[in-house]
Every structure is written in C-alpha cells, then in structure tokens.
C-alpha positions as CSV (number, residue, x, y, z in Angstrom):
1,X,-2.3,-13.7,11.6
2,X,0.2,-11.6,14.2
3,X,-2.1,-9.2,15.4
4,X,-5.3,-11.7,15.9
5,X,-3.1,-14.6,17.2
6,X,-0.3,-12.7,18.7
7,X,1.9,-14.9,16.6
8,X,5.8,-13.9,16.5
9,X,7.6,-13.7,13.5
10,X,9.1,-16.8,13.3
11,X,6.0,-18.3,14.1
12,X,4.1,-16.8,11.2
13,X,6.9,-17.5,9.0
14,X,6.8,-21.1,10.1
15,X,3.0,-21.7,9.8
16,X,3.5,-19.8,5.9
17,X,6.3,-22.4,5.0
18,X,4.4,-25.4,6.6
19,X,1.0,-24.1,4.8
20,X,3.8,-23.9,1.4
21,X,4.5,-27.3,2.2
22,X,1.0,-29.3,2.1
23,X,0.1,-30.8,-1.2
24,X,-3.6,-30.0,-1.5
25,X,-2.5,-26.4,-1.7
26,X,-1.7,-24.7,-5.1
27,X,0.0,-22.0,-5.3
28,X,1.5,-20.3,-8.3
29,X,4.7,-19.5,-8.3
30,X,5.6,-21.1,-5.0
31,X,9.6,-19.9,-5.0
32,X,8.3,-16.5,-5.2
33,X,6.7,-17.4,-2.4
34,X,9.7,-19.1,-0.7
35,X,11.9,-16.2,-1.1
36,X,9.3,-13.7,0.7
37,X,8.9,-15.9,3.8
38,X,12.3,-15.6,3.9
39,X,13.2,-12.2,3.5
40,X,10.5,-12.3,6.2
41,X,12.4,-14.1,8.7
42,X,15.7,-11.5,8.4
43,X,14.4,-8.0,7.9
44,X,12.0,-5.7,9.9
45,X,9.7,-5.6,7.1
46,X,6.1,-6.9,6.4
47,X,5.1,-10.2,4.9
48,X,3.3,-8.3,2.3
49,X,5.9,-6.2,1.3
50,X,8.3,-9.0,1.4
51,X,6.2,-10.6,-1.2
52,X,5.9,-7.1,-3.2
53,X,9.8,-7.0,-3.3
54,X,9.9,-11.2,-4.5
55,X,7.0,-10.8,-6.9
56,X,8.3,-7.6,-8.4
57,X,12.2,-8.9,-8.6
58,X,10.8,-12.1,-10.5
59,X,9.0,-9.3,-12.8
60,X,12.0,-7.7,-13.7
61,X,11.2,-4.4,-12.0
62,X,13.9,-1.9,-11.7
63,X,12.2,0.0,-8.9
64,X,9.3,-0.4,-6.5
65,X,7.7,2.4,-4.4
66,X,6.5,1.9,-0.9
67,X,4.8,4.6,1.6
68,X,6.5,2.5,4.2
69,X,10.0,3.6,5.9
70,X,10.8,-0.1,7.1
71,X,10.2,-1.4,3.9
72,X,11.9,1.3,1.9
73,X,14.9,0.6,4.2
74,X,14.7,-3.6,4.4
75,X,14.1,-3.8,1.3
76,X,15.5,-1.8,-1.1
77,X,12.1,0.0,-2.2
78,X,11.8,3.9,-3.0
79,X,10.5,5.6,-0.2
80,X,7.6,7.9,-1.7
81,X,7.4,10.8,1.0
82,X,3.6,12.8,1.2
C-alpha cells in the first residue's frame, strides 16, 4: 500500500485499523493484529515484521530471526548476519 499509493505511515496504519474495524471483515486473532499496527505506528520497522514480532509473542516464542537490521533493532529480533 506505501510504495503504490505513496501512503505515509500513519496513514497505512490508519486505513489497517479502519479496515480492523468493519464488521464484514473476519479476521482471526484480531488483537494480534491490533498490537502490530501499533508497534507500527512507533518503530522504524515494517508492518510485516511488526506482525511477525505480535504473532510470534502470542506463540510463546523465545526468539525470532530476521535478515533485517531495522527490525532486529525495533523489535527485539536476532539479527541473522550472511
């Protein structure tokens, strides 16, 4: 949605939360989902890896490796160097 749309941040976080909020939309696990727009909104890091670091803390996952320097640092991940 940023790069086609040239959407800010916020912006993509708001449309995520408004999309969160309609009822003909199911999604499972919705906090998970929640908590990842969030972290969103206050780190440097990608939605997607936002959601990786929600969906793996609700697993119970004591680690999570990432090939990504931003997310490694925003969020906690281990930074797997090539």
């Amino acid at each position: 949605m940023k790069s086609k749309n040239r959407a800010s941040r916020a912006q993509t976080a708001d449309v995520l939360e408004a999309l969160l909020a309609v009822d003909a939309i199911v999604v499972e696990r919705s906090e998970i989902l929640a908590r990842a727009i969030q972290r969103f909104r206050s780190c440097r890091a990608g939605f997607v890896d936002c959601l990786i670091a929600e969906s793996a803390a609700a697993a119970g996952c004591a680690r999570i490796l990432t090939f990504d320097e931003i997310a490694a640092r925003d969020l906690g991940m281990e930074l797997v160097r090539a």
